[in-house]
Structure formats: structure tokens, C-alpha cells
C-alpha positions in Angstrom: 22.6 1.1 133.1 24.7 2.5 130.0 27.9 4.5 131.2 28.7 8.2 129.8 30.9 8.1 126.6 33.9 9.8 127.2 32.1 12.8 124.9 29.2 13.2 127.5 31.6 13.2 130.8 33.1 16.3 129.3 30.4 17.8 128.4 28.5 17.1 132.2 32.0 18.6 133.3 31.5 21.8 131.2 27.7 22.1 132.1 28.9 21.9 136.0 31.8 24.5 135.3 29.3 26.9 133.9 27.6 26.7 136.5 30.6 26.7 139.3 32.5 30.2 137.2 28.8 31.8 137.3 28.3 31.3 140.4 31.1 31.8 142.3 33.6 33.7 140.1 36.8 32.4 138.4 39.3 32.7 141.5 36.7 31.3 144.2 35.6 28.2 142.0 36.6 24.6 143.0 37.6 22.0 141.1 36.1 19.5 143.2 32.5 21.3 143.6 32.6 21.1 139.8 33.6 16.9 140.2 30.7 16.7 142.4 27.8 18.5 140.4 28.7 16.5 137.4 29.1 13.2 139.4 32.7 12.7 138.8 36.0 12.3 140.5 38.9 14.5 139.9 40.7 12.3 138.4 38.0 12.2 135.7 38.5 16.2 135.0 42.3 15.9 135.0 41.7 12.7 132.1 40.0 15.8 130.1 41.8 18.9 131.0 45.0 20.4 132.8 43.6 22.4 135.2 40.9 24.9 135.9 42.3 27.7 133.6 41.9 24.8 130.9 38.8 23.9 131.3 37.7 27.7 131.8 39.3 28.4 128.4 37.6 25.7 126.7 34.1 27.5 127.7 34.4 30.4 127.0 37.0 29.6 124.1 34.1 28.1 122.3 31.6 31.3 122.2 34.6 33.6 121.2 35.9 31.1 118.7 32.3 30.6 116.8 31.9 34.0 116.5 34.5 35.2 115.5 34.8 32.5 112.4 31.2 34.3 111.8 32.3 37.4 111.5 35.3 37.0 109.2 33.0 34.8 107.4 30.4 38.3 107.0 33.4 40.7 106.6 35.1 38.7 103.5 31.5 38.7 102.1 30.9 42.2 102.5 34.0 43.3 101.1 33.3 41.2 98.0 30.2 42.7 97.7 31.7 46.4 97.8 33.8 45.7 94.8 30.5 46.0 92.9 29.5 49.5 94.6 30.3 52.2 92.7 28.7 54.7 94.8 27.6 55.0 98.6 24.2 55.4 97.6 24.3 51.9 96.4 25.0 50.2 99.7 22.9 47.8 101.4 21.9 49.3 104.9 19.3 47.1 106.2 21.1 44.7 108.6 18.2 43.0 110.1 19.2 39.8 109.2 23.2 40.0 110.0 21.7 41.2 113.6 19.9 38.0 113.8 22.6 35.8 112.7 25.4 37.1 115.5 22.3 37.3 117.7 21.8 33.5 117.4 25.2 32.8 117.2 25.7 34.5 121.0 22.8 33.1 122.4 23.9 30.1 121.5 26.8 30.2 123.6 25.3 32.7 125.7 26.8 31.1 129.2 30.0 31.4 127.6 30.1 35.2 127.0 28.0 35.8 130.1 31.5 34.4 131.8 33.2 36.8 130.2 30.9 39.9 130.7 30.3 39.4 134.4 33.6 39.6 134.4 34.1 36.6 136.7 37.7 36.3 135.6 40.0 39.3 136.2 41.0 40.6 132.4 39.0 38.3 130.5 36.2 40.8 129.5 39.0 43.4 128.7 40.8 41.5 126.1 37.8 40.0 124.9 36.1 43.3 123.9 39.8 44.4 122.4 39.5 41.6 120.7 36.3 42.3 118.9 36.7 45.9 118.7 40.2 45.5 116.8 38.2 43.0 114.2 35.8 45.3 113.8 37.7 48.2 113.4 40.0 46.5 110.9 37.0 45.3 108.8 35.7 48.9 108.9 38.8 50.5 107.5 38.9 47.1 105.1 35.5 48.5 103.8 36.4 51.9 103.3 39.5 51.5 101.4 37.2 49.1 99.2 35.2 52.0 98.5 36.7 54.6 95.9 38.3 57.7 97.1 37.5 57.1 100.3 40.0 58.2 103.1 39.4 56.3 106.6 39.6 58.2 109.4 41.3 56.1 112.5 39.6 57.9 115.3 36.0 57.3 113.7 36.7 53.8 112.9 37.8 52.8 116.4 34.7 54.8 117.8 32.5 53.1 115.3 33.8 49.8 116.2 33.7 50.3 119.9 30.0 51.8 119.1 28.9 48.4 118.0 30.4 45.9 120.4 29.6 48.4 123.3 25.8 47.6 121.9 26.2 43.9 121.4 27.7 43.8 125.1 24.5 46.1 126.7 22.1 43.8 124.6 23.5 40.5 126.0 23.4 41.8 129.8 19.9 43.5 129.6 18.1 40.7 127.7 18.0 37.1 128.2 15.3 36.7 125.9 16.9 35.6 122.0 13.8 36.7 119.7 13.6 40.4 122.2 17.0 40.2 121.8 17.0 40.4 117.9 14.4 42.5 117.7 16.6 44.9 119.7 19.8 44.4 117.8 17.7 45.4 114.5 17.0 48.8 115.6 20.4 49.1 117.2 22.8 47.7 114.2 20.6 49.5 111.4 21.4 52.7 113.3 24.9 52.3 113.4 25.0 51.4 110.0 23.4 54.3 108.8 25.5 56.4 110.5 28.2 54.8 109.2 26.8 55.0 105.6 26.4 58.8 106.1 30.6 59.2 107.1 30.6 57.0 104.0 28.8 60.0 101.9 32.1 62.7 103.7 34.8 60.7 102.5 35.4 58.6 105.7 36.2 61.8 107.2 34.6 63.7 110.3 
């Protein structure tokens, strides 16, 4: 019988710690119930990671890290593509298919950031959401600025930013299905985006 590579052992270990966090939340999980749903000794975890807050980190490290890269990855392209916009009228509001690509990307990893929203470690889903919300309040003022006489207001951009994670969050916890999921975001993101077009049109001021 062919033994686990060293690759699949960790991955059996990850599966099982998914499964362990979910279950039981991040304080009351064991180590060793993890070992013995992925048919391994301790020693076996502790060859792969330090402890249980390392091998928590690596799961939900992965979602967080993936999409994050994706959304820096959109934000640089939008921001080249509002050096050519000479007027607000001009923008591109039909988000359908960014909806579907951070949609895919979550859903992806969707064990990993339903960790994190069950909040089955104390503070985890707290700085995550900061997390996001600072990134996409940053790449919100970013745009503005890139927009001529435009003059971002703080308070809006924060509230827009929450607006939108707040939505991926509600979407994630309410829908387990990917393509209802989308066809959710759609509506949801093209909304925001309007509205955000439309403080565009005052000057990025309310």
C-alpha cells in the first residue's frame, strides 16, 4: 500500500482541523482528536506545525492570504484604468464579473473564512473584517484622488467600505451555494457601486 507523501499528511491534518475548529470552536479543539481523524500521531502534527495556533493560522491564513493578493491585484487595475477617465460618466459600473471572481475566490476557501466568521476563535473575525475594510477603504480614497477634482470624504469612504465587506460577510453566512452566491453578489456589488458612482458625480462629498 503506497504511504502519504509528506504533502498529503499535511493536507489530511488540515482537512481534520477544519473539521475539529468547526466543530468545536478554537479554545475547545484538541490536538489529538485532530491526530486521530486524520490517522496520525502527534508526533506527526508537531513534524508539520508548532502548535495548534500554527496550524489554525495556516487555515485560515490561506483564504485571507488569496484574497487579499486578489484584491490588490483588482485595485492596481482599476486605478490604472481611472487614469483614462476623464469624467464620472465614463466609469465602468457593471461589476458582475469582479462579484464572480472574489465569489470564487471565497468559495474556494470557504471553510477557511467560515472559521473566521463563526467566530470560533475569540478576535479572529474582528481583525479580519478591519482588515478588509482598511483595504478597501484605502483603495476607495486611492480611486477618488485618481479622479480629477475630486475631494474624498473619510466618513463616506469608511462607510462605503464597511458597506461592502458587511455584504460579502452576510452573503457567505446565508448561502452555501457558489453560483446563488454570485448571482447574489451581482445585485449586491452593482448597487454599491452605483451608489458610489453617484458620490462620485458630488465631488466625493456628502
Amino acid at each position: 500500500m503506497k504511504e502519504n507523501t509528506d504533502y498529503e499528511k499535511r493536507e489530511l491534518l488540515i482537512r481534520a482541523a477544519k473539521e475539529e475548529f468547526l466543530e468545536k470552536g478554537y479554545n475547545k479543539a484538541s490536538l489529538r482528536n485532530i491526530c486521530a481523524k486524520a490517522g496520525m500521531t502527534t508526533g506527526a502534527l508537531y513534524f508539520f506545525f508548532e502548535n495548534k495556533e500554527d496550524l489554525y493560522e495556516e487555515i485560515v491564513g490561506r483564504g485571507k492570504k488569496e484574497l487579499t493578493e486578489l484584491i490588490r491585484t483588482h485595485i492596481a487595475e482599476d486605478k490604472a484604468a481611472m487614469k483614462s477617465i476623464h469624467d464620472v460618466s465614463e466609469l465602468f459600473v457593471d461589476h458582475s464579473s469582479e462579484a464572480d471572481m472574489f465569489i470564487d475566490c471565497i468559495y474556494k476557501n470557504y471553510d477557511s473564512f467560515l472559521l473566521i466568521l463563526s467566530g470560533t476563535k475569540e478576535g479572529e473575525y474582528e481583525k479580519t473584517v478591519d482588515e478588509f475594510v482598511k483595504i478597501a477603504e484605502t483603495s476607495s480614497i486611492e480611486l477618488m484622488k485618481a479622479m480629477p477634482d475630486m475631494n474624498p470624504d473619510p466618513f463616506m469612504s469608511h462607510w462605503i467600505a464597511h458597506t461592502i465587506v458587511d455584504s460579502f460577510i452576510h452573503v457567505i453566512l446565508h448561502e452555501k451555494d457558489v453560483d446563488k452566491a454570485k448571482v447574489r453578489m451581482r445585485v449586491i456589488l452593482n448597487f454599491i457601486v452605483r451608489g458610489w458612482s453617484s458620490l462620485l458625480n458630488n465631488g466625493g462629498e456628502m
